[in-house]
ROVEXGU-143843 format. One record per residue: residue in one letter; x, y, z of N, C-alpha, C, O, CB in turn. Coordinates in pm, whole numbers, plus 50000, padded with zeros to 5 digits. Atoms other than C-alpha are relative to their C-alpha. Last residue first. Glycine has a CB too. Layout:
<kolba:A | n_xx:X | n_yy:Y | n_zz:Z | ca_xx:X | ca_yy:Y | ca_zz:Z | c_xx:X | c_yy:Y | c_zz:Z | o_xx:X | o_yy:Y | o_zz:Z | cb_xx:X | cb_yy:Y | cb_zz:Z>
...
***
This chain:
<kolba:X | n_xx:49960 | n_yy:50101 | n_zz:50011 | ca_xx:49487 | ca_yy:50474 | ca_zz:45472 | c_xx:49904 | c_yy:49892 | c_zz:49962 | o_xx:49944 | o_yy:49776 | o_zz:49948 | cb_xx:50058 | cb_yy:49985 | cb_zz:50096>
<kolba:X | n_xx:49874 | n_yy:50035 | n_zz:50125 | ca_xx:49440 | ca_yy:50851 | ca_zz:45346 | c_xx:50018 | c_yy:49850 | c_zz:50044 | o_xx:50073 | o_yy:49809 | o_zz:49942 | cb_xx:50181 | cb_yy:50106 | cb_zz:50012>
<kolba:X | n_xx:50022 | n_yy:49986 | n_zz:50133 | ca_xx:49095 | ca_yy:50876 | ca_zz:45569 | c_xx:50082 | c_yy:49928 | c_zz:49855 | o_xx:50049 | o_yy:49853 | o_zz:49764 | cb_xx:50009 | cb_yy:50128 | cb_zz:49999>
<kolba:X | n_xx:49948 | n_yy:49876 | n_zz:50047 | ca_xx:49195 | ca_yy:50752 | ca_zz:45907 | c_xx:49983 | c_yy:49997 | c_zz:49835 | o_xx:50022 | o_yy:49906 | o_zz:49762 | cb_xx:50160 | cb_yy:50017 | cb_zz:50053>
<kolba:X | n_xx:49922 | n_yy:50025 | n_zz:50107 | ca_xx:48986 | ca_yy:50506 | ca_zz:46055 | c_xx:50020 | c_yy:50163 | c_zz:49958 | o_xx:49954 | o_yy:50266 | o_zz:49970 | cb_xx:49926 | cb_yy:49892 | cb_zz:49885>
<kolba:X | n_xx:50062 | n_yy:49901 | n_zz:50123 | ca_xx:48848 | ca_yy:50648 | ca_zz:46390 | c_xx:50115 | c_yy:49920 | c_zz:49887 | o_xx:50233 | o_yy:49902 | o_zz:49915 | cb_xx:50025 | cb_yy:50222 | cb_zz:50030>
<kolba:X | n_xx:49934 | n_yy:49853 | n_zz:50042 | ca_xx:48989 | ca_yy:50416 | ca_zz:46664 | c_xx:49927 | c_yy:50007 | c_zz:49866 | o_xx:49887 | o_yy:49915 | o_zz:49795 | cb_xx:50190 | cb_yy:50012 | cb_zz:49985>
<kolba:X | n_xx:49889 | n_yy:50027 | n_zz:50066 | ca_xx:48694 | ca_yy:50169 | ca_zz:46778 | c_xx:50056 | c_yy:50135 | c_zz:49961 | o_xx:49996 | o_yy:50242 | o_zz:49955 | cb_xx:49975 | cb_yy:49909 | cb_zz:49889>
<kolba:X | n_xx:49999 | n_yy:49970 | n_zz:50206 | ca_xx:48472 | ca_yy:50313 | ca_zz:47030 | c_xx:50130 | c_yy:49946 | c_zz:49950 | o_xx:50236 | o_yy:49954 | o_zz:50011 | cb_xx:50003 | cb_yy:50201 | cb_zz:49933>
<kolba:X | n_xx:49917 | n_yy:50051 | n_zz:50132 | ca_xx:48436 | ca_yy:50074 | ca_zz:47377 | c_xx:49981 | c_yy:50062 | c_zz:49847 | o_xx:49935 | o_yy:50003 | o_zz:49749 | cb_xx:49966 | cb_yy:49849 | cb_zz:49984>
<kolba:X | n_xx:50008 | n_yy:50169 | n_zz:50106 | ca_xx:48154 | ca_yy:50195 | ca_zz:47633 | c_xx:50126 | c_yy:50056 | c_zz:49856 | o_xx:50136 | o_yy:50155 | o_zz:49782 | cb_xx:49751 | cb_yy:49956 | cb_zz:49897>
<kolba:X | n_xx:50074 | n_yy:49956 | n_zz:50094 | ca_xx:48289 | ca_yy:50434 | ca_zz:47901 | c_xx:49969 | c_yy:49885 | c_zz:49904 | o_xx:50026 | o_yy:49776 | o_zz:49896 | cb_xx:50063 | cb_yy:50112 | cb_zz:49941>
<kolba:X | n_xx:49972 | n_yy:50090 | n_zz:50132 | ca_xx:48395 | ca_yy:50360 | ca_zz:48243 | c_xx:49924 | c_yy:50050 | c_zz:49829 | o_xx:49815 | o_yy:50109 | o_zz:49828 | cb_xx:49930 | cb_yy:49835 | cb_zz:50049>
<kolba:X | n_xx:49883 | n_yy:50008 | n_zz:49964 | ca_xx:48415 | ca_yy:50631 | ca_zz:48518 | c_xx:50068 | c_yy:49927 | c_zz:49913 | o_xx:50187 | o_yy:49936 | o_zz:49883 | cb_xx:50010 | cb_yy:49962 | cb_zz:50116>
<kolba:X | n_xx:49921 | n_yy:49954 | n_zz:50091 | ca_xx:48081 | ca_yy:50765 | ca_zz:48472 | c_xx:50168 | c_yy:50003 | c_zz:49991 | o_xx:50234 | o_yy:50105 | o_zz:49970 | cb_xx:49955 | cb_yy:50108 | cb_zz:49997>
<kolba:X | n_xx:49941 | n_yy:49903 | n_zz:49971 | ca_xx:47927 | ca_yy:50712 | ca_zz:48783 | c_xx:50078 | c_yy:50060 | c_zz:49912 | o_xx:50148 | o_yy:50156 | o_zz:49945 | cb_xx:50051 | cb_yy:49980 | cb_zz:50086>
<kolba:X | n_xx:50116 | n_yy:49908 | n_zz:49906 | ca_xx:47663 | ca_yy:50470 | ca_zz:48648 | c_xx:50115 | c_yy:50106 | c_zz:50009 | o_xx:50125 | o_yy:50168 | o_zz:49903 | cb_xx:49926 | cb_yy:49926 | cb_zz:50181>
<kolba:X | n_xx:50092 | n_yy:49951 | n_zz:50163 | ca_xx:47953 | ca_yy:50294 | ca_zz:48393 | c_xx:49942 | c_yy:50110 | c_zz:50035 | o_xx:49967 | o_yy:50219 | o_zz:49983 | cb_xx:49865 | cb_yy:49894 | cb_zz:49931>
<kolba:X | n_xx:49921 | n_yy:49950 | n_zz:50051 | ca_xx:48151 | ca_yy:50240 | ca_zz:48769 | c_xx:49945 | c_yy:50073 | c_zz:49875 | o_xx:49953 | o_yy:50196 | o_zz:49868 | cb_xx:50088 | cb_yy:49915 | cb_zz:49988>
<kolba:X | n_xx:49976 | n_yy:49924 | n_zz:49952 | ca_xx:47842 | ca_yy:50105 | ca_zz:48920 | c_xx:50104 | c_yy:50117 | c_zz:49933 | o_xx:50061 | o_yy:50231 | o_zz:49917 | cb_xx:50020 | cb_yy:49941 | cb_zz:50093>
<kolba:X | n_xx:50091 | n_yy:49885 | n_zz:50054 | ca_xx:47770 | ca_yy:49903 | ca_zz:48614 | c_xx:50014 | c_yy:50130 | c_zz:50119 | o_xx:49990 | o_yy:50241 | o_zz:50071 | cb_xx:49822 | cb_yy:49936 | cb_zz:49984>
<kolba:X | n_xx:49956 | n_yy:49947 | n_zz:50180 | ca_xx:48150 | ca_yy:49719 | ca_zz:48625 | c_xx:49878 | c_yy:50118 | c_zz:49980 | o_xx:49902 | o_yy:50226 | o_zz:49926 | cb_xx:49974 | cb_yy:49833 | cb_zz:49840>
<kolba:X | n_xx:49955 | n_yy:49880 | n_zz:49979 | ca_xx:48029 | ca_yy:49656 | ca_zz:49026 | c_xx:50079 | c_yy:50074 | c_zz:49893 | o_xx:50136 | o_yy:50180 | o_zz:49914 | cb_xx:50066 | cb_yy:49990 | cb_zz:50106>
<kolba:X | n_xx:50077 | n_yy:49851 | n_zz:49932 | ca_xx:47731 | ca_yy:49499 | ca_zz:48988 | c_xx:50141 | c_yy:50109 | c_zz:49977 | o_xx:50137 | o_yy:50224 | o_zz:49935 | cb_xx:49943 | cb_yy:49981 | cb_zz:50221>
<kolba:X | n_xx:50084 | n_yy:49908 | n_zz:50086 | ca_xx:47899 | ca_yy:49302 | ca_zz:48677 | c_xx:49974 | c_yy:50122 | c_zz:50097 | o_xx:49996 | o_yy:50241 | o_zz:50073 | cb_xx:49854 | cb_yy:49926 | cb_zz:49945>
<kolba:X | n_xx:49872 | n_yy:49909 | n_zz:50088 | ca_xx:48208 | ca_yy:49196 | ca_zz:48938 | c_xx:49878 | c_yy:50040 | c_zz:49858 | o_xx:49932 | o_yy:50120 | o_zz:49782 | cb_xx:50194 | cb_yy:49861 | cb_zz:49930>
<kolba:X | n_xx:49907 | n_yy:49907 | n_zz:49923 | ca_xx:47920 | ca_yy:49065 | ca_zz:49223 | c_xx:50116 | c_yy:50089 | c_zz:49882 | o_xx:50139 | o_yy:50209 | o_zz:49901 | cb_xx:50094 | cb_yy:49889 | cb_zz:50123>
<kolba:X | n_xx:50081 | n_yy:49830 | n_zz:49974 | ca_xx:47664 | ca_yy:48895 | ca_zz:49012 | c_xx:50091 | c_yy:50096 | c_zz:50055 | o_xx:50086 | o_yy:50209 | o_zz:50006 | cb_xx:49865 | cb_yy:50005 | cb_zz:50121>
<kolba:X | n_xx:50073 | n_yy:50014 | n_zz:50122 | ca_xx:47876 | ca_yy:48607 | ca_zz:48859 | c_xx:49923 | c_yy:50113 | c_zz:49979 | o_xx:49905 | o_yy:50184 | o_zz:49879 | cb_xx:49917 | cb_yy:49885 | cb_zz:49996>
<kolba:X | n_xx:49865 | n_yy:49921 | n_zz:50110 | ca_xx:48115 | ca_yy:48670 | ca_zz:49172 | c_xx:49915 | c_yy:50024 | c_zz:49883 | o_xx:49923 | o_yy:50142 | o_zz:49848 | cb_xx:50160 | cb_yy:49885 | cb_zz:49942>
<kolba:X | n_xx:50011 | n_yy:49865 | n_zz:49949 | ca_xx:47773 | ca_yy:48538 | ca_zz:49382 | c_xx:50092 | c_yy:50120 | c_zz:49920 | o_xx:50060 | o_yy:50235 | o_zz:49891 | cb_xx:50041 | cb_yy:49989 | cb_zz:50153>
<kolba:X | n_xx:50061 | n_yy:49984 | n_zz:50053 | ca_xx:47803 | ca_yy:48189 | ca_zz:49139 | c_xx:49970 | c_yy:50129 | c_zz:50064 | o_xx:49913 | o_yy:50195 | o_zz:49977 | cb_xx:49935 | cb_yy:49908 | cb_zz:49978>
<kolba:X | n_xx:49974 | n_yy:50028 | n_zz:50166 | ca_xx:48134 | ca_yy:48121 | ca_zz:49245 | c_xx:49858 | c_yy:50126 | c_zz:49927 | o_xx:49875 | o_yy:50238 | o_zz:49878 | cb_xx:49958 | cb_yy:49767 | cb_zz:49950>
<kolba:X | n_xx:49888 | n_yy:49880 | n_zz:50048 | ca_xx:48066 | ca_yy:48162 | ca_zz:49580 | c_xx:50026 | c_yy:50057 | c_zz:49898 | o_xx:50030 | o_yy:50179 | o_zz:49883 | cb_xx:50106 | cb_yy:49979 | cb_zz:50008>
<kolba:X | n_xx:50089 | n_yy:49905 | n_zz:50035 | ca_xx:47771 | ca_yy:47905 | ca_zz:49528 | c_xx:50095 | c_yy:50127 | c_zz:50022 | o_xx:50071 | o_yy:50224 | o_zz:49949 | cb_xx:49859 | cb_yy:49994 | cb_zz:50087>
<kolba:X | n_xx:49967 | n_yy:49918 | n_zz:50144 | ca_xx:48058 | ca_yy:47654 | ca_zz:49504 | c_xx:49889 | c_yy:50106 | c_zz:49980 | o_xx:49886 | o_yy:50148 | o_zz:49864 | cb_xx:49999 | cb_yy:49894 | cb_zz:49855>
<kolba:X | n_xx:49961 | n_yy:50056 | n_zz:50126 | ca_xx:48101 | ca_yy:47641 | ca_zz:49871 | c_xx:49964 | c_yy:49993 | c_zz:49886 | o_xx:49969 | o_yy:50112 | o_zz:49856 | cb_xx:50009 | cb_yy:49919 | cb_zz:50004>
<kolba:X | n_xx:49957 | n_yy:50170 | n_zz:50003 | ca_xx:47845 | ca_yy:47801 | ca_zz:50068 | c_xx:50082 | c_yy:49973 | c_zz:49904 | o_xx:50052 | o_yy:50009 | o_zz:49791 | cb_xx:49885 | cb_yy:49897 | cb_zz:49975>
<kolba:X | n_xx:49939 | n_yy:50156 | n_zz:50082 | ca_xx:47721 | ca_yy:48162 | ca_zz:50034 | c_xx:50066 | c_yy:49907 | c_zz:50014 | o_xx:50177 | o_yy:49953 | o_zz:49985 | cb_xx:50056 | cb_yy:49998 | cb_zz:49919>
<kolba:X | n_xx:50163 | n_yy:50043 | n_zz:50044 | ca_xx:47536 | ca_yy:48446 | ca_zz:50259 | c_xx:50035 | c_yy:49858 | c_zz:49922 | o_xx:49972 | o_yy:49753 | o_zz:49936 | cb_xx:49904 | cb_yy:50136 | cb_zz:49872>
<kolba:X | n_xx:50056 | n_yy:49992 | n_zz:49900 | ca_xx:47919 | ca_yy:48600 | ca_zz:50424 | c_xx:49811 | c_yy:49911 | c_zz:49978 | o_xx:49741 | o_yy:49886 | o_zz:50077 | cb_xx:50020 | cb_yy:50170 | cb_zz:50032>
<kolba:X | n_xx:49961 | n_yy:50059 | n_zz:49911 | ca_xx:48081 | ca_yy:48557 | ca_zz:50151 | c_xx:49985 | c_yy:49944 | c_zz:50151 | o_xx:50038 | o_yy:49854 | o_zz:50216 | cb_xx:50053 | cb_yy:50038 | cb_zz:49987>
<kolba:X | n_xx:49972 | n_yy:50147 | n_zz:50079 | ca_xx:47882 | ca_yy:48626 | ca_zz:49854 | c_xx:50084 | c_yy:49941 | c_zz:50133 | o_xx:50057 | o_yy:49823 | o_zz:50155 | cb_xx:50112 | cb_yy:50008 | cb_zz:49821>
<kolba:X | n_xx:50121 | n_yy:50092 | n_zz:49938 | ca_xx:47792 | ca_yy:48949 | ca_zz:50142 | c_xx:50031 | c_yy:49845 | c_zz:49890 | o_xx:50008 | o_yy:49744 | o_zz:49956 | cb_xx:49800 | cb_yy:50097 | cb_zz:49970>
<kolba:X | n_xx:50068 | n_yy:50049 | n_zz:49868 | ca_xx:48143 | ca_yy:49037 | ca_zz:50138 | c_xx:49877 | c_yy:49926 | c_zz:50053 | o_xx:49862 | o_yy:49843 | o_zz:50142 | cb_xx:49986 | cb_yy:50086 | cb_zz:50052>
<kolba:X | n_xx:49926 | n_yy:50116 | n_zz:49996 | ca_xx:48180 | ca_yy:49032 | ca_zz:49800 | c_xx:50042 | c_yy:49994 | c_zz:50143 | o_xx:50101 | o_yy:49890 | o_zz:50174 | cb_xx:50116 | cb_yy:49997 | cb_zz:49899>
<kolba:X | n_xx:50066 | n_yy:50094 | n_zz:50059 | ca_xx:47924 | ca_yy:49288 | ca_zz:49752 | c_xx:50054 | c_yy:49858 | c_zz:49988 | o_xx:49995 | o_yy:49762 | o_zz:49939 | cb_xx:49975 | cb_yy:50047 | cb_zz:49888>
<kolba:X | n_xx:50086 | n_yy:49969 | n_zz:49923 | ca_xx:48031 | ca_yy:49541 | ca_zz:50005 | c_xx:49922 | c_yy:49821 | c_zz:49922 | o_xx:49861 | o_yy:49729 | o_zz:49976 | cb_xx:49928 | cb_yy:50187 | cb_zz:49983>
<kolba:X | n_xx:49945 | n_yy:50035 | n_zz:49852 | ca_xx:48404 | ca_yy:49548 | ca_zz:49904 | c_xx:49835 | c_yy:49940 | c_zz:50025 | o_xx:49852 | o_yy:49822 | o_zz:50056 | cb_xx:50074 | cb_yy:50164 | cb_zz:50124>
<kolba:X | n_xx:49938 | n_yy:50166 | n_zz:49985 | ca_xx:48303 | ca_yy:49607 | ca_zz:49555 | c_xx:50016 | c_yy:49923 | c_zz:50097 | o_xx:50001 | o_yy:49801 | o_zz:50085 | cb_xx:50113 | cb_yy:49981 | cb_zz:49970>
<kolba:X | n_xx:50079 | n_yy:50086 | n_zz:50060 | ca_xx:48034 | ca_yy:49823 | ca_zz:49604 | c_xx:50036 | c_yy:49870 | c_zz:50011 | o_xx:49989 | o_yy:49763 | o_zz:50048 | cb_xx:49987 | cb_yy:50028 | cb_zz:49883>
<kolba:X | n_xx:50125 | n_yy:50035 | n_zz:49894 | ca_xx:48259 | ca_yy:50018 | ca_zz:49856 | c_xx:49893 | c_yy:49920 | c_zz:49944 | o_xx:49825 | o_yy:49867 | o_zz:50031 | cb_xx:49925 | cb_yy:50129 | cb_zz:50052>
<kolba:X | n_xx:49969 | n_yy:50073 | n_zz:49907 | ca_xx:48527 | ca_yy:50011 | ca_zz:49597 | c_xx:49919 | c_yy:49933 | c_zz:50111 | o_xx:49915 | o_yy:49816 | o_zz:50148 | cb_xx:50072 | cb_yy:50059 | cb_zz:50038>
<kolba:X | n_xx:49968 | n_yy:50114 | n_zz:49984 | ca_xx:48323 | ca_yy:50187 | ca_zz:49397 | c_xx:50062 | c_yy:49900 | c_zz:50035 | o_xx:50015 | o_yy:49793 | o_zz:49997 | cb_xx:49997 | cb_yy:49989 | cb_zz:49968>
<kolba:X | n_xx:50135 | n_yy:50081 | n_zz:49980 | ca_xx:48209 | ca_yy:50428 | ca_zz:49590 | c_xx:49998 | c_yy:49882 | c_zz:49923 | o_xx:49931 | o_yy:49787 | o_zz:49963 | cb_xx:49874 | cb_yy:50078 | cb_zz:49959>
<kolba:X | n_xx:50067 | n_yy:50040 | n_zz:49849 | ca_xx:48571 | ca_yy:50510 | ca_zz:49693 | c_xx:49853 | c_yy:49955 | c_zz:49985 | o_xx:49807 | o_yy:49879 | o_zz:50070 | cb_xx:49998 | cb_yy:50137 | cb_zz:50110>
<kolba:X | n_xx:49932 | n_yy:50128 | n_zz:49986 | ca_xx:48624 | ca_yy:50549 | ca_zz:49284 | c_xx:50008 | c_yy:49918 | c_zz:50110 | o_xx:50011 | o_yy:49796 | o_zz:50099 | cb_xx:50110 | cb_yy:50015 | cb_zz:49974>
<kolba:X | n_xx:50006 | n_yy:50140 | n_zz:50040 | ca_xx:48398 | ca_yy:50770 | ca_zz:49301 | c_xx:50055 | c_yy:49904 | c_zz:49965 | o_xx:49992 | o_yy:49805 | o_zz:49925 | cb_xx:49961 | cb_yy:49985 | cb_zz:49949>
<kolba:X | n_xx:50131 | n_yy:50064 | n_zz:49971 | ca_xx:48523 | ca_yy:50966 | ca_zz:49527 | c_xx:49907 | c_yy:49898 | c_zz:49961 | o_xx:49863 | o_yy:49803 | o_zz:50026 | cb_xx:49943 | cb_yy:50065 | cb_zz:49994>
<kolba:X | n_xx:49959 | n_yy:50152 | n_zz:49878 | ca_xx:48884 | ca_yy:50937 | ca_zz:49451 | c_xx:49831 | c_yy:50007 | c_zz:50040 | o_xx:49778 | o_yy:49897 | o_zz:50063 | cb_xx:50155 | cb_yy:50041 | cb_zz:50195>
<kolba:X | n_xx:50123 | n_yy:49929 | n_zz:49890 | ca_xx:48771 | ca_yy:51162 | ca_zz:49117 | c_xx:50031 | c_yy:49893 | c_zz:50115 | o_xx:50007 | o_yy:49774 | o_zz:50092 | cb_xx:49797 | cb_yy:49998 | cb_zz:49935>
<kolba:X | n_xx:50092 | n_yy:50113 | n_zz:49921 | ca_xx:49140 | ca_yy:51125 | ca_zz:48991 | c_xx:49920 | c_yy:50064 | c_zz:50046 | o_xx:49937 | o_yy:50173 | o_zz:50101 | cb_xx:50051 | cb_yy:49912 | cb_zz:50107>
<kolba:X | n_xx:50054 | n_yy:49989 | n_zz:49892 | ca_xx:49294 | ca_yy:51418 | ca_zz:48828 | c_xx:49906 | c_yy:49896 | c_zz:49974 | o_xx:49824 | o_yy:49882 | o_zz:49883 | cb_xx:49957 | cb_yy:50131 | cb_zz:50036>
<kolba:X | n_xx:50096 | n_yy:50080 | n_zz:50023 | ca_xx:49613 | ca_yy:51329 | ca_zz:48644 | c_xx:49861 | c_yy:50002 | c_zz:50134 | o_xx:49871 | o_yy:49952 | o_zz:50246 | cb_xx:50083 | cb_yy:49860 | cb_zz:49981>
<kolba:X | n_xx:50125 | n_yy:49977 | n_zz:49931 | ca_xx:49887 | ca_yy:51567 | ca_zz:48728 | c_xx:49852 | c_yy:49919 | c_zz:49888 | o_xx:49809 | o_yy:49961 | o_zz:49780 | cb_xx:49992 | cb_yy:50198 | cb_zz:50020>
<kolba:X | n_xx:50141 | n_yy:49988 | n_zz:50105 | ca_xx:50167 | ca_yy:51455 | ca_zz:48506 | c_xx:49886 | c_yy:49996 | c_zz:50121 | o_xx:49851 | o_yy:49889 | o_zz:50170 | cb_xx:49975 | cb_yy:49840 | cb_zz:49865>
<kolba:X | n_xx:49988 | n_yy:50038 | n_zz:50140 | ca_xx:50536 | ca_yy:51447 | ca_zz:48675 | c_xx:49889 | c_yy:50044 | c_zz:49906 | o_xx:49911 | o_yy:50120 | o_zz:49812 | cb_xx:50008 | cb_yy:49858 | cb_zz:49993>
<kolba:X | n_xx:49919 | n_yy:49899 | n_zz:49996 | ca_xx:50430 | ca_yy:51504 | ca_zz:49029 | c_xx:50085 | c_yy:50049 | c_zz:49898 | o_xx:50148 | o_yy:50154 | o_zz:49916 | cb_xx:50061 | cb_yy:49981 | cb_zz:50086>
<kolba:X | n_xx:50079 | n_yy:49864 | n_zz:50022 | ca_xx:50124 | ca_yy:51339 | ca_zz:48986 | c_xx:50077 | c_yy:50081 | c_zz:50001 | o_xx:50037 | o_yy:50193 | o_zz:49969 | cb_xx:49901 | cb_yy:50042 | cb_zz:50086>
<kolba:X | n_xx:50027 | n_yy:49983 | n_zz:50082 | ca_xx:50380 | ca_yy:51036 | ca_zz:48938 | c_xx:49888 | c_yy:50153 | c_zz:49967 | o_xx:49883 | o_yy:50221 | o_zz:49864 | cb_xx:49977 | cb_yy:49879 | cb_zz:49983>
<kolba:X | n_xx:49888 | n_yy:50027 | n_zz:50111 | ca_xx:50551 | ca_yy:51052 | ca_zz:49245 | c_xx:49926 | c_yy:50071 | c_zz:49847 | o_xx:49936 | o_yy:50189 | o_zz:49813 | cb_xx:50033 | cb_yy:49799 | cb_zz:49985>
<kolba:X | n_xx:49957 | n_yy:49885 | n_zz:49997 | ca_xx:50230 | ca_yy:51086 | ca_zz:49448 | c_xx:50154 | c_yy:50012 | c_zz:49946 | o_xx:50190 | o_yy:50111 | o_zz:50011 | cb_xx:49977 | cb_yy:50041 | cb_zz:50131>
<kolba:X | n_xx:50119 | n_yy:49898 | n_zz:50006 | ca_xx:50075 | ca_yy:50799 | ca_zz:49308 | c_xx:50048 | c_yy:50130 | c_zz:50040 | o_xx:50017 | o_yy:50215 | o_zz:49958 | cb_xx:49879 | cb_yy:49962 | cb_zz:50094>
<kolba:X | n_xx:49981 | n_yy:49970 | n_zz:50144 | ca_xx:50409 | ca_yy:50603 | ca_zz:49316 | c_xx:49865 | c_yy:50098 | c_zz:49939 | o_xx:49873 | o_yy:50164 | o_zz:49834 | cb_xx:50013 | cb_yy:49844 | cb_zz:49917>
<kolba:X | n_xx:49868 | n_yy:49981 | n_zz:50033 | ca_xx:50460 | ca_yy:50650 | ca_zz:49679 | c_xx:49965 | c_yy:49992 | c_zz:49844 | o_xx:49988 | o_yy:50101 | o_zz:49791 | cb_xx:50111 | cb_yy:49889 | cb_zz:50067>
<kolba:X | n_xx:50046 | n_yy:49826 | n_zz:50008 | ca_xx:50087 | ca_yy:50582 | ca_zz:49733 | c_xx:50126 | c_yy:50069 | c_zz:49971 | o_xx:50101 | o_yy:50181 | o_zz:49924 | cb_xx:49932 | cb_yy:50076 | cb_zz:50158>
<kolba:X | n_xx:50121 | n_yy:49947 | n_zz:50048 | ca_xx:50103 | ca_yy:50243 | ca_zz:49584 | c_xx:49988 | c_yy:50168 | c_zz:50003 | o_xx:49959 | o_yy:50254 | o_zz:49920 | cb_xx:49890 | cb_yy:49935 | cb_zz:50087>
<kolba:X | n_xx:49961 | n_yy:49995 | n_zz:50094 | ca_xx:50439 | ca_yy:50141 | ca_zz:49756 | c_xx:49871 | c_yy:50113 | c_zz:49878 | o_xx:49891 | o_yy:50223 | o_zz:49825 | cb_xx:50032 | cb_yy:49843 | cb_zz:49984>
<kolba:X | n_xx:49933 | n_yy:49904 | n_zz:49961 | ca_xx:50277 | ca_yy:50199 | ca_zz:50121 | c_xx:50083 | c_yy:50057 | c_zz:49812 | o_xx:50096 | o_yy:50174 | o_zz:49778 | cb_xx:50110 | cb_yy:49932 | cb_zz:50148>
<kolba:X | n_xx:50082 | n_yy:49882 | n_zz:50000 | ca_xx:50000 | ca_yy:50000 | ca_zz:50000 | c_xx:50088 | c_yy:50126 | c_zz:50000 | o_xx:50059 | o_yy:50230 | o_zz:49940 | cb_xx:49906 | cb_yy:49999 | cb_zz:50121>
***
């Protein structure tokens, strides 16, 4: 962790890149929140099947807050 923030503040110090840490703290908290309960509500291989719901919920959280965007291909370039 200690490495993590060492290169996070390193590198902003180079190229300021502004992170919204908020939402990115809400999703974490999805994540955290939702794979806790698969763990805490589920049995051997139904784990499995809580992940199945648990890493979509938290791909649309991210989408929701606008953090992910949907996939454009690069623009073809005219002359090629």
């Amino acid at each position: 962790m200690a490495r993590t923030i060492l290169v996070h503040v390193v590198s902003q110090y180079y190229k300021r890149l502004p992170y919204d840490f908020g939402r990115l703290g809400l999703v974490l908290a999805v994540a955290a929140a939702s794979t806790a309960v698969c763990f805490l509500f589920l049995k051997g291989a139904w784990i499995f099947a809580g992940g199945v719901v648990a890493v979509p919920l938290t791909a649309a959280t991210a989408y929701a807050l606008g953090l992910l965007s949907p996939y454009r291909p690069p623009a073809q370039d005219e002359a090629g």
